[in-house]
GUVOTOR-851804 format. One line per 8 residues: number of its first residue (from 1); their letters; for each residue y negated, z negated, x of C-alpha. Coordinates in nm, 4 decimals, always signed. Layout:
N
NUM) a) Y,Z,X; ...
***
This chain:
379
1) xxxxxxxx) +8.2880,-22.5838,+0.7289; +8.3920,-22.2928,+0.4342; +8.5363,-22.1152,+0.7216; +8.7832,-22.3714,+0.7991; +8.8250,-22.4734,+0.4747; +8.8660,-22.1232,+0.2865; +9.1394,-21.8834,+0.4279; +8.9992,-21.5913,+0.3228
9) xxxxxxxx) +8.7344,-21.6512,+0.5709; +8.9102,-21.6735,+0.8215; +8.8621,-21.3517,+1.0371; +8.7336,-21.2186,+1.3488; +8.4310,-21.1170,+1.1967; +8.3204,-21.4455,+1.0715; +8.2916,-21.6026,+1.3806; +7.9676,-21.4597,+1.4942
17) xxxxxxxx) +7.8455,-21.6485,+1.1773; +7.9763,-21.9498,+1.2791; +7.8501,-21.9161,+1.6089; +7.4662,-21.8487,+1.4312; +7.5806,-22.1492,+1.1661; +7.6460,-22.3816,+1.5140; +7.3238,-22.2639,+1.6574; +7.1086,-22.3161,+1.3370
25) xxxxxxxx) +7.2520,-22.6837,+1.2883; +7.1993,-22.7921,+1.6625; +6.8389,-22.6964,+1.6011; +6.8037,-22.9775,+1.3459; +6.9646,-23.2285,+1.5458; +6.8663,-23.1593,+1.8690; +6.5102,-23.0110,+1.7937; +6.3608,-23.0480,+1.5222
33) xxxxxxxx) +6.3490,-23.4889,+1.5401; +6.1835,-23.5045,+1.8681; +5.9674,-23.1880,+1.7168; +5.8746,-23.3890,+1.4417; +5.7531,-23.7410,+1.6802; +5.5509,-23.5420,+1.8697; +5.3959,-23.3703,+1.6013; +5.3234,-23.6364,+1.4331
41) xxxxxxxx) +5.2163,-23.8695,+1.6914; +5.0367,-23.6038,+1.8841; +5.1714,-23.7764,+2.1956; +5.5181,-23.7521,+2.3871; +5.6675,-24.1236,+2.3950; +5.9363,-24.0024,+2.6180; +5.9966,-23.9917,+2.9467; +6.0343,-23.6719,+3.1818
49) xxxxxxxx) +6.4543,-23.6582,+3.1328; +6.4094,-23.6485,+2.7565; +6.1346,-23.3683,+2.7791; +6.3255,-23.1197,+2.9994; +6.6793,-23.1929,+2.7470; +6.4365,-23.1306,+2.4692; +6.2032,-22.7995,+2.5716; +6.5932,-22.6929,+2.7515
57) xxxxxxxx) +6.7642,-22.7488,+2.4020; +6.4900,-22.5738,+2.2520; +6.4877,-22.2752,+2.4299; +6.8520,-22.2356,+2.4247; +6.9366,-22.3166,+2.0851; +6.6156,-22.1088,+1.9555; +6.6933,-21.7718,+2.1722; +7.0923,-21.8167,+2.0248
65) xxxxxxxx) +6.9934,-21.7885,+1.6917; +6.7824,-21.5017,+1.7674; +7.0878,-21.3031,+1.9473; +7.3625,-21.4272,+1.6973; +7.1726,-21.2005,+1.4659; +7.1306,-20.9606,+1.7101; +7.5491,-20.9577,+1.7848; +7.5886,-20.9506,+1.4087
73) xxxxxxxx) +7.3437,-20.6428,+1.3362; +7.5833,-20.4645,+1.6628; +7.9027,-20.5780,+1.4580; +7.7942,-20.4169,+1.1293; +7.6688,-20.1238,+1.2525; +8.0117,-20.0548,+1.4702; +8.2332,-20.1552,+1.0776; +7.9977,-19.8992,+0.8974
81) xxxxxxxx) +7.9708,-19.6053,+1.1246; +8.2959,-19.6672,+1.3390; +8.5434,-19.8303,+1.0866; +8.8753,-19.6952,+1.1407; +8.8176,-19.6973,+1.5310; +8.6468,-20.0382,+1.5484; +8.9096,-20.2147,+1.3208; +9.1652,-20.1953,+1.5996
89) xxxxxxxx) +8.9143,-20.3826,+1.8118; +8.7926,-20.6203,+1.6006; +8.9825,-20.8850,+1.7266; +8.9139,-21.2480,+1.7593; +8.9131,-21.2506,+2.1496; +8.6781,-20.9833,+2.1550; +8.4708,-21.1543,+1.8657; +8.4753,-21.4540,+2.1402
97) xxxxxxxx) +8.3610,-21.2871,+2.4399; +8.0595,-21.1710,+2.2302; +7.9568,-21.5079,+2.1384; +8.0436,-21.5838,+2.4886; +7.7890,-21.3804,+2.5766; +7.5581,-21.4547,+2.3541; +7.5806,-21.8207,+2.4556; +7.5434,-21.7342,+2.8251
105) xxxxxxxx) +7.2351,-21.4922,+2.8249; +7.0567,-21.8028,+2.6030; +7.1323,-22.0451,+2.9324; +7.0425,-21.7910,+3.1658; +6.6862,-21.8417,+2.9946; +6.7025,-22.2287,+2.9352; +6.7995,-22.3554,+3.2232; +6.6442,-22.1693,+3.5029
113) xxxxxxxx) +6.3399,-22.3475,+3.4723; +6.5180,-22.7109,+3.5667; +6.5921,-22.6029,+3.8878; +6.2929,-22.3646,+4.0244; +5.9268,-22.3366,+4.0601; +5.9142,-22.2101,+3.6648; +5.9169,-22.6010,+3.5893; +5.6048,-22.7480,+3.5056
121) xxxxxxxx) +5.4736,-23.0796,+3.6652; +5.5596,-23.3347,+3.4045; +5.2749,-23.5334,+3.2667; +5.3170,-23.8340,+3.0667; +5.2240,-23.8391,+2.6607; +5.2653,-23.4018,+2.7372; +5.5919,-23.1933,+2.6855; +5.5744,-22.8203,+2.6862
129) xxxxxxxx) +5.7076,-22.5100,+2.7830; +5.7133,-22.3470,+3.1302; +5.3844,-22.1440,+3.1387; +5.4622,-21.9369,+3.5252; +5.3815,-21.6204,+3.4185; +5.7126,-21.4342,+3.5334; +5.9104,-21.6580,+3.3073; +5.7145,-21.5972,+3.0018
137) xxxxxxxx) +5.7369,-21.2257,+3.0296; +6.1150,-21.2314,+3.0962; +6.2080,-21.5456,+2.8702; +5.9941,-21.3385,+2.5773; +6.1585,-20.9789,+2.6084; +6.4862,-21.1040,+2.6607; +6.5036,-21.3601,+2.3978; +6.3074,-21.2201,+2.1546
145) xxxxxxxx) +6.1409,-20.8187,+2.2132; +6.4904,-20.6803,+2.3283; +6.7268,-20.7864,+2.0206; +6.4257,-20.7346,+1.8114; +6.4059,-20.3793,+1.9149; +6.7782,-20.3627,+1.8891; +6.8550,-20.4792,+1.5941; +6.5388,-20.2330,+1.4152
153) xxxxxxxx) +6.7324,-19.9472,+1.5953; +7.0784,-20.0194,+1.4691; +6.9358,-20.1758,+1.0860; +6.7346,-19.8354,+1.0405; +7.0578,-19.5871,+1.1324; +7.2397,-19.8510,+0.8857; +6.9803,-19.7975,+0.6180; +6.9558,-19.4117,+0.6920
161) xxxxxxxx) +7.3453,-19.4135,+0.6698; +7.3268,-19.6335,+0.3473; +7.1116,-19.3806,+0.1453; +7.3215,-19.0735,+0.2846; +7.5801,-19.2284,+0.1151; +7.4232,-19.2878,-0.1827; +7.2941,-18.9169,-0.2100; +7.6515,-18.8116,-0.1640
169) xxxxxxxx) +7.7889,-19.0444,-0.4238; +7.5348,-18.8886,-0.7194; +7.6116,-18.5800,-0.6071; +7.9875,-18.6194,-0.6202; +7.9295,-18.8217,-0.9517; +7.7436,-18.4843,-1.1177; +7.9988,-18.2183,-1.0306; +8.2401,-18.4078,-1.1157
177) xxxxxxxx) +8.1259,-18.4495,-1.4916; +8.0314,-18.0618,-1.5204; +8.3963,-18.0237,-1.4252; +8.5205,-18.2568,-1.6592; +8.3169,-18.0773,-1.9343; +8.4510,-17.7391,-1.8620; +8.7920,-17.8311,-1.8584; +8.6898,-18.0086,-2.1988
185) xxxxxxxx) +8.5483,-17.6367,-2.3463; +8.8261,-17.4920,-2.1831; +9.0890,-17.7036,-2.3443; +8.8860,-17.6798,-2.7093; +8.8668,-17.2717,-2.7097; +9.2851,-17.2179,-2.5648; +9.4678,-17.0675,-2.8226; +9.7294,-17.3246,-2.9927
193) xxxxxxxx) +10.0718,-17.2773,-3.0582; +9.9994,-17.0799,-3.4106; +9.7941,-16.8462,-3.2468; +9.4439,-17.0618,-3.3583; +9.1864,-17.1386,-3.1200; +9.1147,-17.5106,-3.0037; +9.4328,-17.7204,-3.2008; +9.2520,-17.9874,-3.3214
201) xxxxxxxx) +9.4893,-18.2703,-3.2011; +9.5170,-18.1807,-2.8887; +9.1647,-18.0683,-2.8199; +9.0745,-18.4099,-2.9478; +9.2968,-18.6102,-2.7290; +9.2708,-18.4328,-2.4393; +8.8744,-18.4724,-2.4757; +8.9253,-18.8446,-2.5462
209) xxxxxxxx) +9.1485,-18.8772,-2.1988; +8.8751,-18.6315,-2.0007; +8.5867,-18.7555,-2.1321; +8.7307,-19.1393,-2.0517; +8.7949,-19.0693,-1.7303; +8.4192,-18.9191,-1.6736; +8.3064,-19.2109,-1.7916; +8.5466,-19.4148,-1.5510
217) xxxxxxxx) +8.4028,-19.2251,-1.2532; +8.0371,-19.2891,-1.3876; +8.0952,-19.6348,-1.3840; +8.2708,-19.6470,-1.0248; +8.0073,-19.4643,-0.9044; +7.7603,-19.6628,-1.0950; +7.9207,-19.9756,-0.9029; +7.9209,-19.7760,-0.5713
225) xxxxxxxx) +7.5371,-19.6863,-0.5746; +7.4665,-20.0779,-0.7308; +7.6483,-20.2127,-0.3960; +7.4558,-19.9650,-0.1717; +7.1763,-20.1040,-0.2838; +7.2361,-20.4136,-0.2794; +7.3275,-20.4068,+0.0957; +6.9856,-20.2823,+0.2028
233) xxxxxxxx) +6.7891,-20.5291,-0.0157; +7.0398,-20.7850,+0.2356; +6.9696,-20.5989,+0.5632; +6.5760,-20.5974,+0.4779; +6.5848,-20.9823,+0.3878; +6.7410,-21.0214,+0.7337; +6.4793,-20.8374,+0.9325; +6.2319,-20.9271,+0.6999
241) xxxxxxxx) +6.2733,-21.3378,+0.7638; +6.3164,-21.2774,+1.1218; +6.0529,-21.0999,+1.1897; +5.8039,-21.2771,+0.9934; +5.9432,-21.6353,+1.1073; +5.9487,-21.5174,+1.5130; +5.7111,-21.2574,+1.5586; +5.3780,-21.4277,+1.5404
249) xxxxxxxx) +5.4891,-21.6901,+1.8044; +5.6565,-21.4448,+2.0539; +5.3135,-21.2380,+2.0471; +5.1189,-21.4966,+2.1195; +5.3342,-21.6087,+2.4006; +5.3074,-21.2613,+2.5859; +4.9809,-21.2701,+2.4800; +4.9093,-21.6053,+2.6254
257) xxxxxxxx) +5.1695,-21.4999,+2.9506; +4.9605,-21.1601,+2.9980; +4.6120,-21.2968,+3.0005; +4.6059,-21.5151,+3.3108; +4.6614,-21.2231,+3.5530; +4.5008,-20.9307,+3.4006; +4.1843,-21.1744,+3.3450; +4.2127,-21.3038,+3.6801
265) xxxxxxxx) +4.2071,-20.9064,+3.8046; +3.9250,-20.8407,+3.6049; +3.7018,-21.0797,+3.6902; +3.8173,-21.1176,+4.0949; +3.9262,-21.4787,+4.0165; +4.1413,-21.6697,+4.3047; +4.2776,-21.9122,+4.0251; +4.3989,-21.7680,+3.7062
273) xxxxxxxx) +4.2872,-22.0081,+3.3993; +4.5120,-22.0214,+3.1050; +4.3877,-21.9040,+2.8083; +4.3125,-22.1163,+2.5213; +4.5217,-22.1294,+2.1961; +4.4343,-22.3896,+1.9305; +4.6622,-22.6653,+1.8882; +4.7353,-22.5888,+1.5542
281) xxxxxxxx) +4.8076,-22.2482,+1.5356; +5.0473,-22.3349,+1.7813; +5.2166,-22.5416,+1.6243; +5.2245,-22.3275,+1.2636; +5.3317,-22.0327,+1.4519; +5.6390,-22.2510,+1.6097; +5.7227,-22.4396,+1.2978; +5.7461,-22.0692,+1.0998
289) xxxxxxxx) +6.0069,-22.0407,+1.3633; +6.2010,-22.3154,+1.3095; +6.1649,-22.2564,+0.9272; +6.3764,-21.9347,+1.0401; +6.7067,-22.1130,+1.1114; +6.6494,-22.2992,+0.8063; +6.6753,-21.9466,+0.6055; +6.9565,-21.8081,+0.7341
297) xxxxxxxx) +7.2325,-22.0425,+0.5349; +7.0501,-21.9498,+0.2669; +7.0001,-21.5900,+0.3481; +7.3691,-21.5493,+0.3755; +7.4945,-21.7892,+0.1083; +7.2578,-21.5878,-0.1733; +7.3415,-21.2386,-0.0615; +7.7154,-21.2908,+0.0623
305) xxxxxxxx) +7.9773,-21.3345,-0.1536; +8.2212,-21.4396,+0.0565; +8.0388,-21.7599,+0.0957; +7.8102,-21.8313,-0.1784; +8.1354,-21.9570,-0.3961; +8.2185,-22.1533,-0.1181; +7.9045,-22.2991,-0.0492; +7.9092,-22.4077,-0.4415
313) xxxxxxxx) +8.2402,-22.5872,-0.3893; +8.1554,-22.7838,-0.0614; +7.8037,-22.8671,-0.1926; +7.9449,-22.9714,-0.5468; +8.2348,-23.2015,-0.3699; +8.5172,-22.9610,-0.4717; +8.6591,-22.9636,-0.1217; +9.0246,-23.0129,-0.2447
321) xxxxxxxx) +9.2319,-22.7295,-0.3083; +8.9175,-22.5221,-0.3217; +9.0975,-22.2151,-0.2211; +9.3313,-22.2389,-0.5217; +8.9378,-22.2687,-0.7538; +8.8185,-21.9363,-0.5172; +9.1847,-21.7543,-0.6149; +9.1610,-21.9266,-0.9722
329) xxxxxxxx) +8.8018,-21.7519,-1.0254; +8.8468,-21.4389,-0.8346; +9.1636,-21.3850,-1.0917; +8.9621,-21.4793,-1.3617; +8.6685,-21.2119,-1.2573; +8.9352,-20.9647,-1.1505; +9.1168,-21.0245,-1.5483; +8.8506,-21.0530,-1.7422
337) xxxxxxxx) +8.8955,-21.4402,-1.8021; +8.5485,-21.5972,-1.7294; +8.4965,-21.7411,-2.0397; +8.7856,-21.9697,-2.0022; +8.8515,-22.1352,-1.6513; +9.1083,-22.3423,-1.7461; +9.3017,-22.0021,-1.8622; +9.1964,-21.8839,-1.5658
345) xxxxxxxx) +9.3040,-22.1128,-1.3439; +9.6578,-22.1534,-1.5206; +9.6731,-21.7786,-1.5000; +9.6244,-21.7574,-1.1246; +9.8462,-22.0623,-1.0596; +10.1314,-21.9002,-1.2842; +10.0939,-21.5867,-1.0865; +10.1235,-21.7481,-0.7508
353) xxxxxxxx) +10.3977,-21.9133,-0.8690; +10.5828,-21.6058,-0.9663; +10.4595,-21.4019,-0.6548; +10.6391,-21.7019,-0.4587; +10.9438,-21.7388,-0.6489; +11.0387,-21.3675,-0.5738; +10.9739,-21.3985,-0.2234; +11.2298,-21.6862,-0.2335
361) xxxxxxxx) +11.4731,-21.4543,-0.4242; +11.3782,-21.2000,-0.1654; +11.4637,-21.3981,+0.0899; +11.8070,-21.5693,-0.0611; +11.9340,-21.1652,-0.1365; +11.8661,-21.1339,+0.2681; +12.0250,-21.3955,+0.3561; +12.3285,-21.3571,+0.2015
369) xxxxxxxx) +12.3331,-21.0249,+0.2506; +12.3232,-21.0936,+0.6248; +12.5444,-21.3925,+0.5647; +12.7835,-21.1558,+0.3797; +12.7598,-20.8736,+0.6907; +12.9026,-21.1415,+0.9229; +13.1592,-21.2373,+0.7554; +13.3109,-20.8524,+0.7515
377) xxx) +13.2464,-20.8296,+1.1009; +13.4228,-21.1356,+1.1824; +13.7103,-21.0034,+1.0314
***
């Protein structure tokens, strides 16, 4: 919803969270109610149709979530170490086939199961997930160990990058202000114009204007290093939810897929038996999953800008001309005008107003100017 409402979030890149924002949602519509009966009846009142929708929905929704965040980690990781390069092909078609992608590799592990011998025999009050043991291995590493793996992989070389940067920026930050205090000594032993050392005037002004731009560069810097960090605190909140929310489950799945055989081998068995996993841990372990596409709104209203002061607006009711409130506070930020919105706001509205104005006049000198061109050549 703030993408279609806010223009400024309107871009290629976006989409990939709207695609994880779609996937999230249809989770707690689809999901999470007939999670919740069955939970708390401890008995399926629905028939076999409703099961398979419900364990398909599941799966599919579920595994989407997981690789949205997996296409996102590959789309950050392209803008920060391939920027100039990637730009050009950050377009939204190419955003699409992504989530294209994304959308098709989660069916290619829902719905396989509806039409094969991966489908379990339906029994009534029971809903569950396939348990063939093929389908648990690849359903597990393709929905869950493969973008895990992925995303750790492209996250680390982001966070490696991240504090490269950093080091550079302190480093750039320090010779800079040893050069800035030479050419301040410098300036302050020069002989003057009477044949004096260091005119005071001068010397004074001069180290006023060097030693104010120092400080200028300490601060940008000071901002540069404060944003660094504040994009791997975001990147480790990321992994850190997902992995905690998806991890436990997904181990005791291939845990749960791996035993039946290798037991069966061990001890010469003809019929594999299943092994047993309490009820309840079960169900904590798939819950903490679900909890995950509960976080990730939050996750990325908190730490992204772009959004939280959207998500204020829409949540407040402020849905009408929010984007001239976003343009009305970003002036005010940009201005130093936060202590007065309404000055703010009339600030930002006077400046659109005289941006647009001179476009007009823009446009009226054009076209008479071409008006004015046709005229001489029709003569």
């Amino acid at each position: 919803m703030a993408v279609a409402l806010v223009k400024k979030l309107q871009n290629p890149s976006n989409l990939l969270i709207v695609s994880l924002a779609c996937s999230d949602l249809l989770v707690g519509l689809l999901v999470l109610p007939f999670a919740i009966i069955y939970q708390l009846m401890n008995y399926f009142p629905f028939p076999e149709e409703i099961c398979n929708f419900w364990t398909s929905c599941d799966v599919l929704l579920c595994t989407s979530s997981i690789l949205n965040l997996c296409a996102i980690s590959i789309d950050r990781y392209l803008v920060i170490t391939k920027p100039f390069e990637y730009a050009v092909k950050r377009t939204p078609v190419r955003m699409g086939l992504m989530i294209a992608a994304v959308w098709l590799l989660s069916a290619c592990i829902s719905i396989p199961p509806l039409f094969s011998s991966w489908k379990n025999k339906f029994s009534e009050g029971h809903c569950g997930y396939p348990t063939n043991t093929e389908y648990q291995v690849y359903a597990v590493f393709v929905a869950f160990y493969l973008p895990l793996i992925i995303m750790l992989v492209l996250y680390g070389n982001i966070f490696k990058l991240a504090r490269k940067m950093a080091k550079a920026d302190e480093k750039q930050k320090v010779v800079h202000l040893r050069q800035e205090d030479k050419n301040l000594i410098d300036e302050q032993l020069a002989p003057n114009n009477n044949g004096g050392v260091g005119g005071a005037r001068p010397s004074v002004q001069s180290g006023g204007t060097s030693r104010s731009g120092g400080a200028n560069s300490a601060v940008a810097a000071k901002k540069k290093s404060s944003s660094d960090t504040k994009a791997i605190k975001t990147l480790g909140v990321i992994m850190g939810c997902f992995t905690l929310c998806w991890l436990p489950f997904f181990i005791m799945q291939l845990v749960g897929a791996l035993y039946k055989p290798i037991h069966a081998a061990v001890n010469k068995l003809d019929v594999p038996e299943p092994m047993y996993i309490n009820e309840h841990m079960f169900a904590i372990f798939l819950w903490l999953g679900y909890v995950n596409s509960f976080l990730n709104p939050i996750i990325y209203a908190k730490f992204n800008r772009d959004f939280r002061m959207p998500f204020k607006h829409i949540l407040l009711c402020h849905c009408r001309s929010i984007n001239n409130r976003l343009r009305a506070e970003q002036y005010a930020e940009q201005y130093g005008l936060t202590g007065n919105s309404r000055k703010a706001s009339s600030a930002a509205t006077s400046a659109g107003r005289l941006q647009r104005r001179r476009s007009s006049d823009a446009n009226a000198r054009r076209a008479r100017h071409n008006l004015d061109n046709g005229a001489e050549h029709a003569m």
